[in-house]
Residue, then its C-alpha position, 0 to 999 in steps of 0.5 A: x585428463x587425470x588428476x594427480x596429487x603434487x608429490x609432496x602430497x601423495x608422500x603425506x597422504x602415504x604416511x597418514x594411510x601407514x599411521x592409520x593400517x599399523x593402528x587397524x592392523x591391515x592394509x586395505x583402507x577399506x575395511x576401515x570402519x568409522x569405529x576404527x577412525x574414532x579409535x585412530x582419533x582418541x588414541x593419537x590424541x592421548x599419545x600427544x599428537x597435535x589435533x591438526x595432524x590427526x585431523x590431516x591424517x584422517x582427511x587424507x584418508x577419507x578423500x581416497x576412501x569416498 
């Protein structure tokens, strides 16, 4: 049986992998580098996003990116 992600989950890791590919420039987590992430990090952080939310965004993506 497959596995799937509630609804409201997939909307959120959908949002978090938009904020990361606009920050990259393109749309394949793929090619997301660890540099990138720490780009991605520093640059919401200093924008006065909550460490939380930059952490989720992060998360999210890495569990699709494993």
């Amino acid at each position: 049986m497959e596995n799937r992600l509630a609804s409201a989950t997939a909307r959120k890791n959908r949002v978090s992998f938009d904020q990361v590919n606009k920050f990259a420039g393109f749309d394949d987590l793929r090619r997301v580098k660890e540099d990138d992430v720490v780009a991605f990090k520093q640059t919401r952080l200093a924008a006065g996003r909550n460490p939380s939310t930059v952490a989720n965004d992060i998360a999210a993506c890495g569990t699709v990116c494993k």
